[in-house]
C-alpha positions as CSV (number, residue, x, y, z in Angstrom):
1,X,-41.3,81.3,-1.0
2,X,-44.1,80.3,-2.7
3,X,-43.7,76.8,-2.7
4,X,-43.6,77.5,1.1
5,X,-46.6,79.2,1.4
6,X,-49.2,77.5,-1.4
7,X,-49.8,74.4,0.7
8,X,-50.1,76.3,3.6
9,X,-52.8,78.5,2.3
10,X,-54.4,75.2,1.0
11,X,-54.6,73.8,4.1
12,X,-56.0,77.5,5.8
13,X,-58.6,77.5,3.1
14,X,-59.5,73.8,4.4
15,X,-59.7,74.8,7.6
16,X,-62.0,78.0,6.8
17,X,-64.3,75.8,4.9
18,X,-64.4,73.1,7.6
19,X,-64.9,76.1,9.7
20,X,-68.4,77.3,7.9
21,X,-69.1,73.5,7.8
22,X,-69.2,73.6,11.4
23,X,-70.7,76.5,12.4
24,X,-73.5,75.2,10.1
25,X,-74.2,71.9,11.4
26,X,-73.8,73.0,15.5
27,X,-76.0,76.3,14.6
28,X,-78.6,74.1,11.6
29,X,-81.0,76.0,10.3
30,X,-82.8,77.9,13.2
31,X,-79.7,80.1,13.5
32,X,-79.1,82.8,10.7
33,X,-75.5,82.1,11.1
34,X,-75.9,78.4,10.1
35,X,-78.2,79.3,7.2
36,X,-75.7,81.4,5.5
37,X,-72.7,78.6,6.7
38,X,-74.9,76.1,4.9
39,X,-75.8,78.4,1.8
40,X,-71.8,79.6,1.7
41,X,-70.2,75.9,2.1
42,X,-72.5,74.7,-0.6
43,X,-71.3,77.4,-2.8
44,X,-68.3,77.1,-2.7
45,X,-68.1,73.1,-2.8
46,X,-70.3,73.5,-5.8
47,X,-67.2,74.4,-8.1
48,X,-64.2,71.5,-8.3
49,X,-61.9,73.9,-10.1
50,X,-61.9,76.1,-6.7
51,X,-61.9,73.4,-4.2
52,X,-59.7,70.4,-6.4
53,X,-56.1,72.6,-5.9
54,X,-56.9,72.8,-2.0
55,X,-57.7,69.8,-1.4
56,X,-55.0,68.1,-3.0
57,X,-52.7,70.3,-1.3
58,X,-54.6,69.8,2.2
59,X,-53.5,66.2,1.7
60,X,-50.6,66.5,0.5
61,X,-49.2,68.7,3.3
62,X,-51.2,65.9,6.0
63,X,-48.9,63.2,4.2
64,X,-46.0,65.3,4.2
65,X,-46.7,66.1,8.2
66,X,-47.4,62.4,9.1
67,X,-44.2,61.2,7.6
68,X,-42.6,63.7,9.7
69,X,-44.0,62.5,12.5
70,X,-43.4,58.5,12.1
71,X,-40.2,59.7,11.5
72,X,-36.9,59.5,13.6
73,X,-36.5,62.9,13.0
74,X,-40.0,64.1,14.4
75,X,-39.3,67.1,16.6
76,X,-42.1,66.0,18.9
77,X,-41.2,63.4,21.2
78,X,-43.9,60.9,21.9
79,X,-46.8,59.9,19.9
80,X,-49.0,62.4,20.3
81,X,-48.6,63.9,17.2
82,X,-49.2,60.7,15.3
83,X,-52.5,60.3,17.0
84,X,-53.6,63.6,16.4
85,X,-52.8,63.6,12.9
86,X,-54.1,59.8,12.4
87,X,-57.3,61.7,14.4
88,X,-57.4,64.7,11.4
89,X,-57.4,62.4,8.2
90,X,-60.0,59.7,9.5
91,X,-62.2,62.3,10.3
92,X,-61.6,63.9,7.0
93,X,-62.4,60.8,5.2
94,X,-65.3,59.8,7.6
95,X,-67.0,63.3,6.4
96,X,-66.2,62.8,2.7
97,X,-67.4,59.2,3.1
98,X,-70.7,60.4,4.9
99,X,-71.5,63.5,2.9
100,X,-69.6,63.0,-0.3
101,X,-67.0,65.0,-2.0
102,X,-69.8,68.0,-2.1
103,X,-68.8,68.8,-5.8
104,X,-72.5,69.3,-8.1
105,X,-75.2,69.6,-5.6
């Protein structure tokens, strides 16, 4: 069960950091809220040994979807899943490519 469920808490924890992320670049730095999503997101990307594990897995269980979905066997007909997959990873590496990888500010 565990196999299961690690890359999927990976990819949550992703998402909750991209969350923060988020909430601090709409909100910047006039809003409390964005101040502390700022102040947290730096935090946390500030230690590899946290971030490394869910990251790897984040992309791991991307590739793991996409093949899926190129597949024959993709349970979604169309290409609609492709495309918002394809949509996920470029802009995943269009923000580490504009901001970095975060790790040692």
């Amino acid at each position: 069960m565990r196999v299961l469920l690690r890359p999927v808490g990976y990819v949550t924890f992703m998402g909750a950091l991209f969350a923060f992320w988020l909430t601090a670049w709409l909100l910047g730095e006039d809003d409390d809220l964005g101040v502390f999503s700022e102040r947290f997101t730096q935090m946390v990307w500030r230690y590899p040994e946290v971030t490394r594990r869910a990251v790897e897995g984040a992309w791991l269980t991307w590739a793991v979807l996409f093949a899926i979905a190129l597949s024959p066997f993709s349970p979604i007909r169309g290409w609609w899943d492709e495309v918002a997959l394809a949509t996920v990873g470029l802009f995943a590496l269009w923000r580490q490519r504009l901001y970095g990888r975060g790790v040692g500010r």
